[in-house]
N, C-alpha and C positions, 0 to 999 in steps of 0.2 A: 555915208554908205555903211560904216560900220552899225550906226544905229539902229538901219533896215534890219541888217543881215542878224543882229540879235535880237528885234523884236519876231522876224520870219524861226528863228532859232524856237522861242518859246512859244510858240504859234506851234510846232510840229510837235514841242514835249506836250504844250496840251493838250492835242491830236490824238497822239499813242498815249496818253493815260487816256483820254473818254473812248480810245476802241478798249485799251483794257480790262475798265472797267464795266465796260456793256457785254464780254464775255459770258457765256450761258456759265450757270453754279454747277450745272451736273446732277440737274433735279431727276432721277429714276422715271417718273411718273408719265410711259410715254403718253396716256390719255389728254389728262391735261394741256402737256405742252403742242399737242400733234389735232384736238378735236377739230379744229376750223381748217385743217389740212383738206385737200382733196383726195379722196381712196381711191387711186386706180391703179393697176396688178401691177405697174411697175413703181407705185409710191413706193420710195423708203421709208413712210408711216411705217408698213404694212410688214416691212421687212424686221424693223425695230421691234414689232408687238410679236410676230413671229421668233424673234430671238430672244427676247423679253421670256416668253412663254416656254419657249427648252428647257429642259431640265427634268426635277426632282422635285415633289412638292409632298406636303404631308400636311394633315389636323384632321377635323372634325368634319364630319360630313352628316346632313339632314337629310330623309328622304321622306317626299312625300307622296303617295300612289294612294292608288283605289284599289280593295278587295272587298268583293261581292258586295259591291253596291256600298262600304262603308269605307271612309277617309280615314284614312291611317298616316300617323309618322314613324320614322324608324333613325334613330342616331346611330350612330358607330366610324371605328378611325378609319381613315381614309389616306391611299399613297397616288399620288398619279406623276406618271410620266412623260412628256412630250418630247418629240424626236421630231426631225424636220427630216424631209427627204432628203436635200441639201442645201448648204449656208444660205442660199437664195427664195427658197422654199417658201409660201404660205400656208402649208401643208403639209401633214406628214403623219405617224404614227401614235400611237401610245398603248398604254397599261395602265389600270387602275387594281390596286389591293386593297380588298376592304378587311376589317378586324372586326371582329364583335366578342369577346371573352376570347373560348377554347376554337371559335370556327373564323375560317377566312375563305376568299375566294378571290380571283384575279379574272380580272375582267379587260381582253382587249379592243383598241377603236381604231379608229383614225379622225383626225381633223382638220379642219382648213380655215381659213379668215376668207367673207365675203369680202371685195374687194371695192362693193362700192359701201359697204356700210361698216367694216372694221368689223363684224360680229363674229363670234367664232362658234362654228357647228362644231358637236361631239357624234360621231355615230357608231355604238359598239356592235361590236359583228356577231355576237352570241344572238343576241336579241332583236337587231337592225332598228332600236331605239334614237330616235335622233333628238338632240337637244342645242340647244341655241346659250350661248354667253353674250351678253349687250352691254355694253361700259354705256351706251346715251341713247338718246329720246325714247326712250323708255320708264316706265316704274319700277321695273327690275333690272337696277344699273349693277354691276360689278365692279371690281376696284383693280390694278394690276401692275407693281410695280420690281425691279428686282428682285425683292424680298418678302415679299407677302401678295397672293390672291386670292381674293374674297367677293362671295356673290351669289347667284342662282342662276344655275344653270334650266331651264324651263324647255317643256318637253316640246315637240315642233308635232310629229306622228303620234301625241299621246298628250295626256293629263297627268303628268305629272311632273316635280319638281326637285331639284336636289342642293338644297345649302351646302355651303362648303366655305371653308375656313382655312386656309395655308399660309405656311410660311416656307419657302425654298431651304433646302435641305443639303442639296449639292446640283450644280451646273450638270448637263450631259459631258461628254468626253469634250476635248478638243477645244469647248469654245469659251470662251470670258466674256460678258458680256460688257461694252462700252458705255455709255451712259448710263340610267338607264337600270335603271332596271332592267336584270339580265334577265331575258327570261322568265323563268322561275323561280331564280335565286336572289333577285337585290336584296329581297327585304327580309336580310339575315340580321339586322341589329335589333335590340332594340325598344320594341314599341313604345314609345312616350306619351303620345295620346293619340285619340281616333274621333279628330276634329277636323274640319274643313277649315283648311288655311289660308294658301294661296289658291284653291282651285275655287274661293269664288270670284274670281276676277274673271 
């Protein structure tokens, strides 16, 4: 009897070390660990990428547009904000500040996550510009993890596209996370050259 009762003994330590160490590391990256998820408005994917995406973000932004008939690029610094309506939200608010030297402009949207494709629309209100972010089955994937968001944002109602380059900056208020061109004004940075980039795709 006592034989059993200490092979049954180490039988349970090996148990709880193989659940321990099958433990997730805490990898940021919701895309990866969440792609073969199913997206429906009540996934907690959806919830994760939306809180993921709260905050503060900032770097380099590329812009690429049409004027009169010639392809143009425009660089300059870029801040963006996202705000969720609340904790549960797919959707919600923001601001973008652009920098170019001595000028700046602020530009606001709102946004949302499709909820069967994970892809998240931008549409700023000045301009009613809408623009699309794709992390997959696409050629123009983005990246998105606690601390860095990088990608292109591509235009949905237009031709044109917007690189961008971020590293988080600071969280919105309250929360810690667990695991267009305007009009007439975007293309304030800039010009680097006047070649067709992405727009022959």
């Amino acid at each position: 009897m006592k034989k059993l009762m200490k092979i049954i003994m180490l039988l349970v330590i090996v148990a709880t070390t193989m659940i321990f160490a099958s433990c997730d590391s805490g990898d940021d990256n919701w895309y990866d660990n969440n792609q073969n998820t199913n997206n429906s408005s009540n996934d907690n994917t959806l919830n994760v990428l939306a809180n993921t995406l709260r905050g503060h973000w900032e770097g380099k932004m590329l812009y690429e547009y049409t004027e009169n008939g010639i392809r143009k690029q425009a660089t300059f610094d870029g801040q963006m904000e996202f705000d969720q309506y609340d904790a549960t939200s797919i959707s919600g608010r923001g601001v973008e500040v652009d920098v170019s030297g001595t000028q700046s402009q602020e530009l606001k949207f709102s946004w949302y996550i499709d909820s069967k494709t994970g892809d998240i629309y931008v549409t700023y209100d000045a301009s009613k510009n809408q623009y699309v972010i794709t992390f997959g089955n696409s050629n123009i994937q983005s990246y998105l993890d606690t601390k860095s968001f990088h990608g292109t944002m591509k235009g949905v109602n237009n031709d044109e596209y917007i690189d961008f380059d971020f590293s988080r900056y600071t969280y919105a208020k309250g929360y810690t996370p667990t695991f267009t061109r305007a009009a007439m004004t975007r293309a304030m940075g800039v010009v680097v050259e006047n070649k067709i980039v992405k727009g022959r795709r």
